[in-house]
C-alpha positions as CSV (number, residue, x, y, z in Angstrom):
1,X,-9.9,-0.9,-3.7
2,X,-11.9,1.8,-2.1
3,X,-14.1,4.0,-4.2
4,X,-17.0,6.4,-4.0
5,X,-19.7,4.9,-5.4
6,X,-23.6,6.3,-6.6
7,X,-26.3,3.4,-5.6
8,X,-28.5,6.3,-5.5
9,X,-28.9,10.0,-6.7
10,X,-29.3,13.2,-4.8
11,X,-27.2,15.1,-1.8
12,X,-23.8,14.5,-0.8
13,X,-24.9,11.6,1.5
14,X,-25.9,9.5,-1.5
15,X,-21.7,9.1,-1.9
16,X,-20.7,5.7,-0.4
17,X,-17.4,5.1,0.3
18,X,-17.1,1.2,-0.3
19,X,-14.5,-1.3,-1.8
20,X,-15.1,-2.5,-5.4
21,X,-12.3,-4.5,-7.6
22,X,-9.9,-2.8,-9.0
23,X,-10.3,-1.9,-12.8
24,X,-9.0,-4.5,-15.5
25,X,-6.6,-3.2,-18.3
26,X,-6.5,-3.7,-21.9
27,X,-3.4,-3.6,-23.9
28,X,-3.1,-0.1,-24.7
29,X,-4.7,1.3,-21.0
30,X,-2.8,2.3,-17.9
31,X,-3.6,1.2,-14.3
32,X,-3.0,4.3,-12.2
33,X,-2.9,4.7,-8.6
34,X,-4.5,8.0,-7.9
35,X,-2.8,10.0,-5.8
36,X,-5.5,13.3,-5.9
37,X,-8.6,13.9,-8.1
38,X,-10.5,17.1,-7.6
39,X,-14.6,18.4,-8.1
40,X,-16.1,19.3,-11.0
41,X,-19.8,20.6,-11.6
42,X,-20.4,18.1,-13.9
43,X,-19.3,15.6,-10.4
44,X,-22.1,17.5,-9.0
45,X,-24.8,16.9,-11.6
46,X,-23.7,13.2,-12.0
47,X,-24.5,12.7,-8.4
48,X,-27.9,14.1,-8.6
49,X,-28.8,11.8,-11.8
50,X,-28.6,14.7,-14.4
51,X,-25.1,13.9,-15.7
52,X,-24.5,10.1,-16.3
53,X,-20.8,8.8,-17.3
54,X,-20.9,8.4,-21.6
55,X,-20.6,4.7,-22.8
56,X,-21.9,1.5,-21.1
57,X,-22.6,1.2,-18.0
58,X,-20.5,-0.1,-15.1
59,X,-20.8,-2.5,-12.6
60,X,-20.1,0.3,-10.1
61,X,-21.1,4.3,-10.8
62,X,-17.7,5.7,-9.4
63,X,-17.8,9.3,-10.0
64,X,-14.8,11.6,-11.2
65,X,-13.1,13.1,-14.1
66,X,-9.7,13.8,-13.6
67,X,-7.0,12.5,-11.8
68,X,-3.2,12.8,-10.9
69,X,-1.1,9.6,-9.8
70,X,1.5,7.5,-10.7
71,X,1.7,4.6,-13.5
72,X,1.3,1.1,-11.6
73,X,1.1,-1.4,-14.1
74,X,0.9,-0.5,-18.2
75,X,-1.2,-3.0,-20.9
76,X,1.4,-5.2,-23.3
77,X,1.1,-2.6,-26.5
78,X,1.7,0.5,-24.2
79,X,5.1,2.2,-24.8
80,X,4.7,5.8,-23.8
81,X,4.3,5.1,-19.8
82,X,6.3,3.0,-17.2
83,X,5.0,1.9,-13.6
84,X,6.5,4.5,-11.4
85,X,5.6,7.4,-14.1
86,X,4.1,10.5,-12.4
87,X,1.0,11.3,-14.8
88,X,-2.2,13.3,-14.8
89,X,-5.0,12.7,-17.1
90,X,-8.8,13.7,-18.1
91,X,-11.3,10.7,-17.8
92,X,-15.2,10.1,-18.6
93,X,-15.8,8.5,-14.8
94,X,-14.1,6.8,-12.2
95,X,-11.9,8.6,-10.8
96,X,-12.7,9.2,-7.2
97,X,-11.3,5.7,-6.8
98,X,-8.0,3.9,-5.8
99,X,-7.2,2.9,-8.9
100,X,-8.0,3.8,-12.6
101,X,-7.8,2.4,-15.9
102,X,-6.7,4.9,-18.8
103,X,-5.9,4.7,-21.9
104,X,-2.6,5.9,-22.3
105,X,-2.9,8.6,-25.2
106,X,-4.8,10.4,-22.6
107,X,-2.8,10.2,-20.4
108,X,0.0,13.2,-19.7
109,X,3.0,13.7,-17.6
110,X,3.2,15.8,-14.5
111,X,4.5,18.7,-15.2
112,X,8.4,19.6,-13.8
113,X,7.9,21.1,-10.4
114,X,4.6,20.7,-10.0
115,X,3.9,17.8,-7.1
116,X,2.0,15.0,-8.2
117,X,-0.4,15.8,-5.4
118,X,-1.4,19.2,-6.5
119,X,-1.1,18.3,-10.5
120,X,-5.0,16.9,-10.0
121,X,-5.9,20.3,-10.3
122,X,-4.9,21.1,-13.3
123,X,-6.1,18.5,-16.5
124,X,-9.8,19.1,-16.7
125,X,-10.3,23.0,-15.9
126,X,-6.5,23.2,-18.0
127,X,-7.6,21.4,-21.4
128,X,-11.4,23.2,-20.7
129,X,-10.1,26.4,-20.8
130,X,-7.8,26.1,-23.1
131,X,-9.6,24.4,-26.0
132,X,-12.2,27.1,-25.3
133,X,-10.3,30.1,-25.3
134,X,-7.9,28.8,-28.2
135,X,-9.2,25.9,-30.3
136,X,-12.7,26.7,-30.0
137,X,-12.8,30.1,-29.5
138,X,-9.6,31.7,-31.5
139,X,-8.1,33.6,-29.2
140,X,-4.4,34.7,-30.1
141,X,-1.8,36.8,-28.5
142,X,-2.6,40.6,-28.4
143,X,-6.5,39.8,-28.7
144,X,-8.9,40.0,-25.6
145,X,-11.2,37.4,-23.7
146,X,-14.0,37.7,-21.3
147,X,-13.9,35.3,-18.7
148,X,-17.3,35.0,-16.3
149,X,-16.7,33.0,-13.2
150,X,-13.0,34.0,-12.9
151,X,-12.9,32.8,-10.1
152,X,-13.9,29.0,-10.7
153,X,-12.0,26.2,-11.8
154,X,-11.8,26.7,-15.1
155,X,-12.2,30.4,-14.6
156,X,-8.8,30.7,-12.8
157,X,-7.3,28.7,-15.1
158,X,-8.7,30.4,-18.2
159,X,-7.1,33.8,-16.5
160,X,-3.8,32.8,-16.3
161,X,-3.8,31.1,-20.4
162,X,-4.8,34.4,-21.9
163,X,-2.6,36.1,-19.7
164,X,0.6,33.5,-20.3
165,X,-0.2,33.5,-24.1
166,X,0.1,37.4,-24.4
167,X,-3.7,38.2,-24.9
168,X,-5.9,40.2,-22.2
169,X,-8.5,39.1,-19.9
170,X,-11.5,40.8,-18.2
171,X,-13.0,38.6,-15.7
172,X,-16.4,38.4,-13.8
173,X,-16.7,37.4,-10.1
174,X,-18.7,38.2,-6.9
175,X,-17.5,40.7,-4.3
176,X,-15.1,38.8,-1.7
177,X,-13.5,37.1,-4.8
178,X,-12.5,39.9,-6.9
179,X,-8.7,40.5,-5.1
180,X,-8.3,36.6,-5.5
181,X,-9.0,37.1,-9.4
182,X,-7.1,39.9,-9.7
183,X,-3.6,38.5,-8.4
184,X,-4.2,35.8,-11.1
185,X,-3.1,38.3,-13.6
186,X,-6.7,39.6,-15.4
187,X,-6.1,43.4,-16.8
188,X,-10.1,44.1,-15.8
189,X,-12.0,42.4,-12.8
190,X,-16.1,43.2,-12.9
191,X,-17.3,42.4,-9.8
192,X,-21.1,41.4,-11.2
193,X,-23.0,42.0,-8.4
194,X,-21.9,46.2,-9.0
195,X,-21.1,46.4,-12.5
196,X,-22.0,45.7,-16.0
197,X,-19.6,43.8,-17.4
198,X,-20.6,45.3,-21.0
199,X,-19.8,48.6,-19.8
200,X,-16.6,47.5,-18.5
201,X,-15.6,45.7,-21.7
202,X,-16.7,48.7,-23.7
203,X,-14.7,50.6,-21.7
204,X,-11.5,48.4,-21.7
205,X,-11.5,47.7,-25.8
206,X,-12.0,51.2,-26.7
207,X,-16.3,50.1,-27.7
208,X,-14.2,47.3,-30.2
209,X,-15.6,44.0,-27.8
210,X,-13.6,41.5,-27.1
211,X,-12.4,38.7,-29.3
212,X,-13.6,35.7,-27.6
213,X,-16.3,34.9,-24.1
214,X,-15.6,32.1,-22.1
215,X,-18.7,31.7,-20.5
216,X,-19.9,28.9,-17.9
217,X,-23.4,31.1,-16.7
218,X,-25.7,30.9,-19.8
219,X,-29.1,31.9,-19.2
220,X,-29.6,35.6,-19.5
221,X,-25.7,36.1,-20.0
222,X,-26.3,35.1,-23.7
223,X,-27.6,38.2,-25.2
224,X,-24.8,40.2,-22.7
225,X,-22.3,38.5,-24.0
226,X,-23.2,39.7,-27.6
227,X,-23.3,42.8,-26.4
228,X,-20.0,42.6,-25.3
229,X,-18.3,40.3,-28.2
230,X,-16.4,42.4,-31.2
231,X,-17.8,41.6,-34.8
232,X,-16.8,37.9,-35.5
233,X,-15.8,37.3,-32.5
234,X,-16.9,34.2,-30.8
235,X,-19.1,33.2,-27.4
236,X,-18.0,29.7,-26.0
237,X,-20.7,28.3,-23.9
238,X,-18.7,25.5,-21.7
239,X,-21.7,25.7,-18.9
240,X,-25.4,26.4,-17.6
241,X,-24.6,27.9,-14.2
242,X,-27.5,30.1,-14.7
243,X,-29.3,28.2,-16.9
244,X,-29.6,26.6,-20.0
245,X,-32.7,28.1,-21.1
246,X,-32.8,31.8,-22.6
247,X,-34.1,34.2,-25.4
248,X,-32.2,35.1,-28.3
249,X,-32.3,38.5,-30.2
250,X,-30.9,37.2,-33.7
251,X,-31.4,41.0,-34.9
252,X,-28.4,42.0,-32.2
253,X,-26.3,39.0,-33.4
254,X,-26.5,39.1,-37.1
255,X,-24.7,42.5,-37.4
256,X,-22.0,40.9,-35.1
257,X,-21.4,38.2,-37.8
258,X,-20.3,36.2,-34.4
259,X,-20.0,32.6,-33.5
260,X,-21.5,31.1,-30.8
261,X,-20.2,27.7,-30.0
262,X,-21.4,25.1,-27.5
263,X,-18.7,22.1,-26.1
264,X,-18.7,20.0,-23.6
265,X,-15.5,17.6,-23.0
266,X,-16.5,14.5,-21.1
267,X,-18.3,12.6,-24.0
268,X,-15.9,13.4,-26.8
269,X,-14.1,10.3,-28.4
270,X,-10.7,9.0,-27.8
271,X,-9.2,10.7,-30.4
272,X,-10.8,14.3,-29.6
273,X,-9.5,14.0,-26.3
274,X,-6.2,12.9,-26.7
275,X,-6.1,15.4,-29.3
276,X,-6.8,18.5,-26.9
277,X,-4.8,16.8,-24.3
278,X,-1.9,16.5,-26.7
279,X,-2.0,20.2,-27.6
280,X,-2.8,21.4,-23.9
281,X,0.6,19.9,-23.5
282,X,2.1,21.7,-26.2
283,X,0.7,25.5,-25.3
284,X,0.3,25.1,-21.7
285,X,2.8,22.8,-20.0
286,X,5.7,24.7,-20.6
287,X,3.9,27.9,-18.6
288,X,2.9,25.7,-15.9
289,X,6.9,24.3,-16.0
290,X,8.1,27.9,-16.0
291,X,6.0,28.9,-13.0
292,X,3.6,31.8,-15.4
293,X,0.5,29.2,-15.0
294,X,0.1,27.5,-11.7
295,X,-2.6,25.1,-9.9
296,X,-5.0,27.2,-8.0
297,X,-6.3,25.0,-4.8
298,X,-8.8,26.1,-2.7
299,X,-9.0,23.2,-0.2
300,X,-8.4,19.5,0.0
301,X,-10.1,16.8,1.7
302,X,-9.6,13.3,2.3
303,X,-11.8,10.6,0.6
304,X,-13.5,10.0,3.4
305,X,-15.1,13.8,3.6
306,X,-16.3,13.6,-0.4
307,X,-19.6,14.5,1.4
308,X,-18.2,17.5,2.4
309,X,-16.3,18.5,-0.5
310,X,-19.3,18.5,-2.6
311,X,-21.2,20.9,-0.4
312,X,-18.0,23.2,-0.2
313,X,-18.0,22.7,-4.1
314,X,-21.6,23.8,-4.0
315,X,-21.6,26.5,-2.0
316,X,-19.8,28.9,-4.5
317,X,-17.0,29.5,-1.6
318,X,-14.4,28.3,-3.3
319,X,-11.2,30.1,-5.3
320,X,-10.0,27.2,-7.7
321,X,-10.3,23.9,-7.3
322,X,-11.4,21.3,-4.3
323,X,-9.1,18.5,-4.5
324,X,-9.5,15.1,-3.1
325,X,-6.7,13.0,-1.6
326,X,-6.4,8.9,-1.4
C-alpha cells in the first residue's frame, strides 16, 4: 500500500511517499481503507522529531492521526463494524496511509449526511474540543468559553460546540480571519493583533470572566487567560503555539480558586479514548447530523502533495482543517 513515511526528520521534503505492507489485524481491530485524513500540529512536530507516535516502535514511521474510510475487513471477535461500514476514527499514527488497523471501540460511524470524504475533518479537532470545553473544562449550557485560535482546527470546531450546546463563545483570531470566525456562530470575535482579549471578555461577561479557556497558545497567554477566567473557572491548555515555557503569578490565581488543566489526546489509553470518542458521539454527532455543527475544510490535497499540505498547514493560512485524499 502506499504510505508517507519519516526515514528522516525536518521539512516537508523529509515525507516519502513509498509502498509498505499493509497493516495486520488482531481479533478485535479493523482494517480500513482510508478514504481522507487531515493535518494536525502535532503531524507537524512528529515530522520534525519532537513528537514521536506512543507505544513501540514500527517497522515504518507513517505519520497521521485521524482518518475517515470505509471498513474492509474486521478481526474474528469484532461485532460492532462490517466491511463496507463508512467510519471515522482518532488514531496514535499511521494514518497518512492506504490502509489502517484500528481497534474497533475507537472507531465511530460517519455521521448521516456528512460524506465520508469530508468526515476526516472532524474526529481529532471534534473529540479535542469537545473533551476540553466539556469533560475537562465544565462548560454547560448558558455558561461562556474563550476560545484562542478560533480559527484553527480545533478552534472552529470548539466554536460551533459551545455554540450547538447553548453556551457562549468569544474567540481570538488574526485580522483576515475574524469574518470567517464570526459566521461560525461565536457571540464576540477579538481580533488579537488590535484588541485585548481580557478587555473584551470583561466587557462581554459583565467583569464575571468566563467559565472555561480553551487555549492552544500558552506562553504568555497563561497569566491573560487568568485574567480573563471567572472564579473557579477553568484554563484548558490543549497546545504550545506560543510556547510552552512561561511565568506564573500564583498571587493572581489563588483568589481565582481556578483550575488549570493540561491534556493531550494522542498517548491516552484504549479505554480513555474510546471513552471520549464514545461520548463525542453522544453530545456532538447529533449536531453534526442536524446540520448546527459542520466540517470546516480549508483545502485538500492529494497524497502525493503532503509536502505541500504541511507548509500550507504551517503557514497559519488556513480556516479549518487541511485534508488529505487517497
Amino acid at each position: 500500500m502506499r504510505a508517507i513515511v519519516l526515514t528522516s526528520y525536518g521539512d516537508p521534503e523529509v515525507l516519502n511517499l513509498t509502498d509498505i505492507p499493509a497493516p495486520s489485524i488482531g481479533p478485535e481491530d479493523v482494517l480500513v481503507d482510508v478514504v481522507a485524513t487531515a493535518l494536525n500540529r502535532a503531524d507537524l512536530l512528529q515530522r520534525r522529531g519532537f513528537y514521536p507516535e506512543p507505544g513501540p516502535k514500527r517497522a515504518h514511521e507513517v505519520p497521521g492521526m485521524e482518518l475517515a474510510g470505509r471498513v474492509a475487513a474486521v478481526g474474528d471477535r469484532v461485532a460492532r463494524w462490517s466491511v463496507g461500514d463508512d467510519v471515522m476514527a482518532i488514531v496514535a499514527g499511521g494514518a497518512y496511509a492506504e490502509q489502517v488497523a484500528v481497534h474497533e471501540r475507537q472507531l465511530m460511524a460517519v455521521p448521516a449526511g456528512i460524506d465520508v470524504a469530508d468526515a476526516a475533518a472532524l474526529p481529532e479537532v471534534g473529540i479535542t474540543a469537545h473533551d476540553a470545553l466539556v469533560s475537562q473544562g465544565g462548560l454547560r449550557p448558558g455558561g461562556w468559553a474563550l476560545v484562542h485560535a478560533g480559527a484553527s482546527g480545533v478552534g472552529s470546531m470548539a466554536v460551533q460546540i459551545v455554540r450547538a450546546m447553548g453556551a457562549r463563545a468569544i474567540a481570538t483570531t488574526s485580522t483576515g480571519k475574524v469574518d470567517a470566525v464570526r459566521a461560525l456562530g461565536a457571540d464576540v470575535v477579538v481580533d488579537y493583533k488590535t484588541a485585548d482579549f481580557v478587555e473584551a471578555v470583561a466587557e462581554a461577561t459583565g467583569r464575571r470572566g468566563v467559565d472555561t479557556v480553551l487555549d492552544v497558545v500558552g506562553g504568555d497567554y497563561l497569566m491573560r487567560n487568568v485574567a480573563a477566567i471567572r472564579v473557579g473557572g477553568t484554563i484548558v491548555q490543549v497546545g504550545v503555539m506560543g510556547g510552552g515555557a512561561t511565568e506564573i503569578n500564583l498571587g493572581m490565581l489563588l483568589p481565582k480558586r481556578a483550575h488549570l488543566v493540561g491534556t493531550v489526546l494522542r498517548p491516552r489509553p484504549l479505554e480513555e479514548k474510546a471513552a471520549a470518542s464514545a461520548r463525542f458521539v453522544a453530545e456532538v454527532v447529533p449536531s453534526i447530523e442536524s446540520g448546527a455543527i459542520r466540517p470546516v475544510i480549508d483545502r485538500r490535497f492529494p497524497l502525493a502533495d503532503i509536502a505541500e499540505a504541511h507548509r500550507h498547514l504551517e503557514s497559519n493560512a488556513n480556516v479549518g482543517k487541511v485534508l488529505i485524499d487517497l
